[in-house]
N, C-alpha and C positions, 0 to 999 in steps of 0.2 A: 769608691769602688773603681771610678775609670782609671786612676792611676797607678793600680794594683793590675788591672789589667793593662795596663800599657806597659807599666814593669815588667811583668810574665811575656808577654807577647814579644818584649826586646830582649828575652835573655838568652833565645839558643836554644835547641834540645838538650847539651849537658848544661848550662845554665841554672834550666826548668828542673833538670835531672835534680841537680844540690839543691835547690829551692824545696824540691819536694822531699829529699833523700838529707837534710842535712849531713855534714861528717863531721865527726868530731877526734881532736888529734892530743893526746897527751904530749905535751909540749915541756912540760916538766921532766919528761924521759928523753929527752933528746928532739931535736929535729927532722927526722931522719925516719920516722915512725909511718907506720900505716895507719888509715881511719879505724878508729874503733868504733863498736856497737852504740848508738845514742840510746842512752839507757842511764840512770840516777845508780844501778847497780854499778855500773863500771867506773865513776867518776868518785877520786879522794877526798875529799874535804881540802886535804891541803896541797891539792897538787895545782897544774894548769892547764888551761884547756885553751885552743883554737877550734870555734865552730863555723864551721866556714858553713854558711845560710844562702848561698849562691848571690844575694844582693847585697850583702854583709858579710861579716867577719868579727866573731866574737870571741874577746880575749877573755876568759874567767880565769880569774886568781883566787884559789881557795882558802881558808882561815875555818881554823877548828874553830867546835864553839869556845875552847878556853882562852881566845886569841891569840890563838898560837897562829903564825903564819905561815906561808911558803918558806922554805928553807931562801938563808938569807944568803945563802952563794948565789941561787936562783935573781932572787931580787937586784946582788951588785952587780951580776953578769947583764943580767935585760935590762934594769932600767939605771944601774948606777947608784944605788941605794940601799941600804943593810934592813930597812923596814920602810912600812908604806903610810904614810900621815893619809887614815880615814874619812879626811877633810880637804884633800886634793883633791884634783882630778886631772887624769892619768891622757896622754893620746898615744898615737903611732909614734910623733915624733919626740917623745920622750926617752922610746926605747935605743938603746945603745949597741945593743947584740947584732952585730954584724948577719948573723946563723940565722936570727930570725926573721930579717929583713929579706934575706935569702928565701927563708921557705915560705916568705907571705910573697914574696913576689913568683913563686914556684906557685903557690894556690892560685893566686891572679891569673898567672898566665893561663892555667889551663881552665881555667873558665872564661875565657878574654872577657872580663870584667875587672876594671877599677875600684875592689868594693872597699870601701868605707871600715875600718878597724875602729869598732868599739869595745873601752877597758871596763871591766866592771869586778869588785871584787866581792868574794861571798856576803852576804848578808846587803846588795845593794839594794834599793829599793824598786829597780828597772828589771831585776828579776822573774820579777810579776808578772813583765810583761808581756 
C-alpha cells in the first residue's frame, strides 16, 4: 500500500489525472487519433490499443476467437513480422515503427513520466489483471 501511494503522490495532477482517467487510443487507425471512451464497447477484437495508465502504458494486440490476427501490414509495419508466435514475448524494443515511437514519446512527454510499455496480446493470461 505505501508504494501505491508513493506512486500516486509522485505523479502530478495530470499524472493522477490518467491514472484515474485511463485513455485508450486505437492505434490500429493510425497515430494521430484522439482518446477514445474506455469502454469493452468501443474496442475490436482484432484491432490495437495503447492504454496509457498514467504509470504504464499498455499495448493490446487483438486476435478474433478464430485466430485470426491483426492485419498483418499492421504487424510488418510495428514489429517487423507478418504474424505473432503466441510463445514469445513482445517489448518496446522490438517495435520498429518509427510513428509509433513517435507517439509513445508524445504520451510520455505530456505526462512527464517515463512509463514502462507493456505488450499483451488478446487472450493473455495478465489480462485478468
Amino acid at each position: 500500500f505505501q508504494y501505491l501511494r508513493f506512486k500516486l503522490e509522485t505523479l502530478g495532477a495530470l499524472g493522477f489525472s490518467i491514472w484515474a482517467y485511463p485513455r485508450l487510443y486505437p492505434i490500429h487507425e493510425g497515430y494521430n487519433q484522439e482518446p477514445i471512451n474506455l469502454s469493452c464497447n468501443n474496442i475490436q477484437p482484432e484491432g490495437a490499443y495503447l492504454l496509457d495508465c498514467g504509470t504504464e502504458i499498455l499495448f493490446w494486440i487483438g486476435m478474433l476467437s478464430t485466430g485470426e490476427e491483426i492485419s498483418s501490414e499492421f504487424l510488418m509495419k510495428t514489429f517487423g513480422v507478418s504474424s505473432f508466435n503466441p510463445k514469445a514475448s513482445y517489448s518496446a524494443e522490438d517495435i520498429q515503427d518509427e510513428d509509433f515511437h513517435d507517439f509513445l514519446g508524445s504520451l510520455r512527454g505530456s505526462s512527464g513520466l517515463y512509463q514502462l510499455v507493456i505488450i499483451m496480446m488478446n487472450g493473455d493470461p495478465r489480462e485478468q489483471q
